[in-house]
N, C-alpha and C positions, 0 to 999 in steps of 0.2 A: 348546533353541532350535529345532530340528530339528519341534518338535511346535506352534511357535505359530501362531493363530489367524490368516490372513493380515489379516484385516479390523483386527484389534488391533497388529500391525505395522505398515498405514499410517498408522495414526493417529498411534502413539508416534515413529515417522520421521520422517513431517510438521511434527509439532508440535516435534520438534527444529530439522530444516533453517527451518523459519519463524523460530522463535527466534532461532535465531542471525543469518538475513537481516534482520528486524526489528530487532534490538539493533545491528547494523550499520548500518542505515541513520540513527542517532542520538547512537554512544556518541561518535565523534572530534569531535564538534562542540567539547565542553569542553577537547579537547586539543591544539586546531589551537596554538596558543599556544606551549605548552610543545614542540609538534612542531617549531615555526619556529624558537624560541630553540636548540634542539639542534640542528641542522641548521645553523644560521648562517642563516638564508631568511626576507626577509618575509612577515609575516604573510598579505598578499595571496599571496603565492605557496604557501604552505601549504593555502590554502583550495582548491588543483587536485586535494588529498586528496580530497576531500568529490563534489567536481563530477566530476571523474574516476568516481569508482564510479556515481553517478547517470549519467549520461552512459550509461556502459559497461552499466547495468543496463537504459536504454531502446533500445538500439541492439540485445540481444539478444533481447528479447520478440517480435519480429515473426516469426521463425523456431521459436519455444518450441513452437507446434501440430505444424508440420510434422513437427520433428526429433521429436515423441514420436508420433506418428502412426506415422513411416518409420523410426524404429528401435527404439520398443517405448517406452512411458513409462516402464518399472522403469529400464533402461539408462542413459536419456537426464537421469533424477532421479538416481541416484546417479552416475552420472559425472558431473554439475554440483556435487551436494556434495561428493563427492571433490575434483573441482578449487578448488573454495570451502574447505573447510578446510584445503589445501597451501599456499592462495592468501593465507590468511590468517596460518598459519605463517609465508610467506614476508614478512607484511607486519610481522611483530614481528621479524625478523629485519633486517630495511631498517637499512642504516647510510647513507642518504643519501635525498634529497628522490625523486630520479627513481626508485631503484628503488623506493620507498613507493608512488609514484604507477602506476607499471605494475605492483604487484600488485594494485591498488586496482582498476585496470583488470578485469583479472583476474577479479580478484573478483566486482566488477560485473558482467560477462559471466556468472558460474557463478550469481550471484544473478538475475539476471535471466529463466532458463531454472528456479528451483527455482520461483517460485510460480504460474506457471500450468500446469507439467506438474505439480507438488505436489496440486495443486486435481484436475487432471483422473485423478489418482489417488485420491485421496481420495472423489470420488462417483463415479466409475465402479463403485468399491467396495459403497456405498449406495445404493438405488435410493429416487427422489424424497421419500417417504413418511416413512424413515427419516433423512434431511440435517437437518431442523431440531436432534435431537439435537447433530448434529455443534456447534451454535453453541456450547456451552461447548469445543471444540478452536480452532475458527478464530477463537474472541474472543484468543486467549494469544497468540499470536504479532502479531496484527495491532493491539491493543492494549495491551496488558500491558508487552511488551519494547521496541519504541518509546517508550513513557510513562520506563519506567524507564532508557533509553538515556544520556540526559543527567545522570544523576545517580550512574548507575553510571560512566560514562564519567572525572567528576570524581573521584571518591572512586579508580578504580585508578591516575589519572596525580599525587595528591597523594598515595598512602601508597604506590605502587609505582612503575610505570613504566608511560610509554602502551604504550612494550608488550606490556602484560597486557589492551590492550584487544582485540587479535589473536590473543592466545596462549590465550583460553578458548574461544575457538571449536573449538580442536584435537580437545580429549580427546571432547568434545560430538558432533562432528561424524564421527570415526573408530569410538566406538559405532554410531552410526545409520546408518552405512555398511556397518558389519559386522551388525547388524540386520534390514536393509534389502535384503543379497547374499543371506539365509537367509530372511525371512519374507513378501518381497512376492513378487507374482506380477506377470507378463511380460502388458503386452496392445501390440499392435498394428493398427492400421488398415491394409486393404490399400488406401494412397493408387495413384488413379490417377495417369496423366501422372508426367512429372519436377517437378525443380524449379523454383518460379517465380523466376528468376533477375533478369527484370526486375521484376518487383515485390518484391524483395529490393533490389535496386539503389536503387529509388525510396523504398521505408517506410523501410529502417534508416537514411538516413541524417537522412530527414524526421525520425522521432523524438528522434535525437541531435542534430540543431541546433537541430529547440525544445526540448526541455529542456537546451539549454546556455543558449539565450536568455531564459530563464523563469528559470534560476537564475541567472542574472548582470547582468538588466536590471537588475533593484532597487538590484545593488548598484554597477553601474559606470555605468549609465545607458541609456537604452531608445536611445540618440543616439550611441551609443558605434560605435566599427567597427565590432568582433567580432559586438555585437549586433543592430546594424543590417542585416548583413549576413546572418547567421544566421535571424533569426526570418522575415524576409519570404521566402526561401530554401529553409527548413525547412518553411513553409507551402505554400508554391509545390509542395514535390516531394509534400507530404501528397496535395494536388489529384489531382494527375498519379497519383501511386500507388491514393489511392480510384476515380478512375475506371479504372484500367488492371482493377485487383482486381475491380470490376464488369463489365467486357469480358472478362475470364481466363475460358478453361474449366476449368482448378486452379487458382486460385489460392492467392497463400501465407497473405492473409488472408481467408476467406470472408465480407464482409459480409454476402452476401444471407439469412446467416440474423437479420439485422436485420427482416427482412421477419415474424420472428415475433414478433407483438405486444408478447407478455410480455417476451420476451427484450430487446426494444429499450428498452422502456421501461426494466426493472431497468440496462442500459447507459448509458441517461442517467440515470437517479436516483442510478449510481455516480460519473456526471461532476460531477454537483452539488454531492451529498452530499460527495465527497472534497475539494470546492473550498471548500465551506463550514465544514468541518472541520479543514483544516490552513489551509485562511486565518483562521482564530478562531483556534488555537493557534500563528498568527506575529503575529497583531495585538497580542493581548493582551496578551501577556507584556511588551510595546513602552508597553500604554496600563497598566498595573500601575508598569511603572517612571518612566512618567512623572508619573501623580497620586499616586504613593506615596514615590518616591526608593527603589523595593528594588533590592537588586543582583541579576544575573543570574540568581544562585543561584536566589533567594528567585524570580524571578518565574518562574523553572523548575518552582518545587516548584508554584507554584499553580495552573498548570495539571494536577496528577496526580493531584487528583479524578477529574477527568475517564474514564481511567482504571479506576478503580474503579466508576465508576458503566455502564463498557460491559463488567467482570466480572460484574456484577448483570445487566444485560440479555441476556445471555446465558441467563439462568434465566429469567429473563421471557419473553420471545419464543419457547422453550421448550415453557410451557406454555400460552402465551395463541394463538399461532397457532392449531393445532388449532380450536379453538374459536370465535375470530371471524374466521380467512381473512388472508391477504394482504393485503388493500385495507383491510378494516376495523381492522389491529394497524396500518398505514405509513403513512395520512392523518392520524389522530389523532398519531399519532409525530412526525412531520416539522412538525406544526402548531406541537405544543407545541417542539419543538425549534426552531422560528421565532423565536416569546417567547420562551424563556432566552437564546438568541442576542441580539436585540433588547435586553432586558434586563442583558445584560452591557456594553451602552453608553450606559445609564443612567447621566446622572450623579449621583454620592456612590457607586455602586458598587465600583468600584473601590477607593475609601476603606478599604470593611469589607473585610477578609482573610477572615473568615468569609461575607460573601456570595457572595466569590471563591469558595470553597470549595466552596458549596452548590450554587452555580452552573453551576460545573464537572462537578460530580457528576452535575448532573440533565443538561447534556448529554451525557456518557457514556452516562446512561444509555435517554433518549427517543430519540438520533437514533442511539443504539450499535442500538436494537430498531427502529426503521426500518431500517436497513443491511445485520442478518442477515436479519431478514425478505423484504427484494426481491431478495438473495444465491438466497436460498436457492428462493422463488417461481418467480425468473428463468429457474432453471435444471432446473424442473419437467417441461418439455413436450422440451427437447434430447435427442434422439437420443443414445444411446451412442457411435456411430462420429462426429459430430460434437462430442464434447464438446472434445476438446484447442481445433480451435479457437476455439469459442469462451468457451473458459476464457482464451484467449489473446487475442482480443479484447477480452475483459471489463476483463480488466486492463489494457491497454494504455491504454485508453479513462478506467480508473480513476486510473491513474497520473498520464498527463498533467491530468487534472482534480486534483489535489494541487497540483501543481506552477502549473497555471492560478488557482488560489486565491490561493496564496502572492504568485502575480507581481500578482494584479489588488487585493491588500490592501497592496500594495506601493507601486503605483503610486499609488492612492487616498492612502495615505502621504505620496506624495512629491509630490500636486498641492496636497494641504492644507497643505505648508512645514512637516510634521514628520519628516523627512527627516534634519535635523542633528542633531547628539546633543545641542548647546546650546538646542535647542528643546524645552520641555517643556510646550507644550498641547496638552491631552487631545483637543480637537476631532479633529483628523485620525485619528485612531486609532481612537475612534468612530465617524469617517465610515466607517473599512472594516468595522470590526464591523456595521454596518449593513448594506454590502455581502452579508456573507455570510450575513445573516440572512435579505434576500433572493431570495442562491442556495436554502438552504435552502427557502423557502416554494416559488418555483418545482419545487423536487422534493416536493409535497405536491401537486401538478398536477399533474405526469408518474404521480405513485402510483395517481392516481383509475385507470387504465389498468390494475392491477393486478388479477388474476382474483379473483373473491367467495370462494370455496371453497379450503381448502389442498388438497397434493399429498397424496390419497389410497391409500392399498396396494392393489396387483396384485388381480385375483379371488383368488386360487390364492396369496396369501402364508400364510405357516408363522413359525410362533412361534420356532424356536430361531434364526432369523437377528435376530429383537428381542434375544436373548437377548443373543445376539458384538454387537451393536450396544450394548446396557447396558454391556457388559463393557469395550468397544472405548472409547466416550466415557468 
């Protein structure tokens, strides 16, 4: 161990701590159930499992740059998965509701700080030229283990116990730890100024009470207290926060590198795309069960083409970038990923399982190579000593655009009166599929803004770093 490749180390690290944040953020869903019956707790109060680690994972992002800037990304990464695999430990260990939920907390918090110091290790690593490879590493985790979240989630709470949904993250995660102590290398930023204390004050709490209100409108009502109070609140301090962050001479989040082009753009093509993407994979599965009668199961499976078809894109976008650039691989991509979108709310579709299937496939795989492509574009022209934050921007920006998906496919939902579970027309459910067919196309606009040319190698590049980079992917 002593002798490996550091380049080949972050990847194999990354690719694990992603894993296991991504499998997390999907496996308990199947198990809320079975969590609440054991416990004695309504079902309603079981779901503070779920919201709890979301919450706790948007309340830690806005600090992720800074802390890897000010104490070194290798530190600040594996001290988050160290406390993410103890955190999880601790959560199959839970013999009651509360302490499930404050490790989930927990958790949340250590997930939250792995994927944007993850990322800013990861290309720091590779310089521009070289990232497009990386999309077969950053398709598995962001694809792959989410997809399979929910069905791995079922199958361990029916032949085992939920808690074996917490308890594979251990052995996983104490590797890549021990890994991680020996093969990555130490960078740090020499951040000016202290800390932004008031814009700490202002972003974290902004982003934890709209993604509480994001995740809880749809299902208690946008008119509800909690919610009512929360979102207009949570918006309110965003305001205040972005403008402070622009006034700041450090600030904690650096907008003003929105001021370069590419990069703003690739930022809102991730707010779309992620909105488009998981509000298609909350609609559907909802208009599947409604023109079909499948059970949960079944409409779970149907979406995990999808899936497979952003494995394949990975290879695609691969070797097609090089070749026709940025703009000309993500206009095309995002178009057709318009129509299959569109298309999924055709009626009789939903009828064939097979068009399901195919349908799904091709979105994974058109709007999976729009996604690595503007990823990877975006982050062409940043600066080295800027990259944490805005690897930590990126996401931020990306995350809550999920979540804005999900609530605005929700809503759309709930004005067409398909809302009741006793309600079984398709219309409303279509209507949001349209919705995000929409966002979609809008991010086919923002892409035109994307540079003609990919990110080309140094003068002065040398062949054996291709080589650890072959080797590394």
């Amino acid at each position: 161990m002593k002798g490996i490749n550091p380049r080949v180390a972050v990847v194999i690290v990354y690719t694990a701590a992603m894993c296991m944040n991504g499998l997390d953020s999907t496996i308990v869903g199947p198990a809320l159930l079975t969590i609440a019956r054991d416990f004695g707790e309504p079902v309603s109060a079981a779901n503070t499992v779920e919201v709890a680690f979301l919450v706790a994972l948007a309340v830690s992002l806005p600090v992720a740059g800074w802390l890897g800037d000010r104490f070194g990304t290798k530190r600040v990464f594996l001290g988050s998965l160290a406390v993410f695999t103890a955190a999880s430990a601790a959560c199959g260990l839970s013999q009651g509701l509360t302490a499930l939920v404050l490790a989930r907390v927990v958790q949340g918090i250590a997930g939250g700080l792995l994927t944007p110091v993850g990322m800013t290790l990861l290309f720091r690593a590779f310089p521009p030229h070289e990232r497009m490879k990386l999309s077969k590493v950053l398709i598995v985790p962001t694809a792959l283990m989410p997809a399979l979240g929910p069905p791995l989630g079922g199958f361990l709470t029916e032949h085992f116990s939920w808690h074996w949904l917490f308890f594979v993250n251990v052995p996983i995660g104490a590797a890549a730890v021990l890994l991680g102590v020996v093969g990555l290398r130490e960078h740090k930023e020499n951040a000016e100024g202290g800390f932004d204390l008031t814009g700490f004050l202002l972003a974290t709490p902004a982003l934890g009470l709209l993604t509480y209100a994001l995740g809880f409108g749809p299902v208690h009502g946008w008119t509800s207290p909690s919610v009512a109070v929360a979102g207009p609140l949570g918006l309110a301090l965003l305001v205040a926060g972005c403008v402070h962050q622009l006034r700041a001479k450090n600030p904690l989040l650096e907008l003003r590198l929105l001021a370069d082009k590419v990069f703003a753009s690739a930022t809102v093509l991730a707010l779309l795309t992620s909105a488009g993407l998981m509000g298609v994979l909350f609609a559907f599965p909802l208009l599947y069960q409604a023109a079909l009668g499948a059970s949960a199961l079944d409409a779970g499976l149907s979406v995990f083409p999808e899936a497979l078809g952003l494995m394949l894109a990975s290879q695609v976008a691969d070797r097609l970038m090089p070749k026709l650039g940025p703009r000309l691989l993500a206009v095309p991509a995002l178009l057709l990923a318009t129509g299959v979108f569109a298309a999924l709310a055709v009626p009789g579709v939903a009828e064939s399982a097979w068009a399901v299937r195919a349908l799904m496939f091709c979105v994974g795989l058109v709007l999976g190579t729009a996604v690595l492509t503007v990823q990877i574009a975006g982050f062409a022209d940043v600066p080295p000593p800027a990259m944490g934050q805005a690897m930590g921007l990126f996401t931020i920006v990306r995350t809550l655009g999920g979540a804005l998906g999900i609530a605005a496919t929700a809503a759309v939902i709930a004005a067409g009166g398909g809302s009741h579970a006793q309600d079984t027309a398709p219309g409303p459910y279509r209507a949001a599929i349209l919705v995000t067919a929409g966002l979609v196309a809008l991010g086919a606009l923002c892409a035109l803004r994307m540079p003609k040319e990919a990110p080309g190698p140094p003068p002065f590049d040398d062949e054996p770093q291709d080589e650890e980079m072959q080797a590394a992917a």
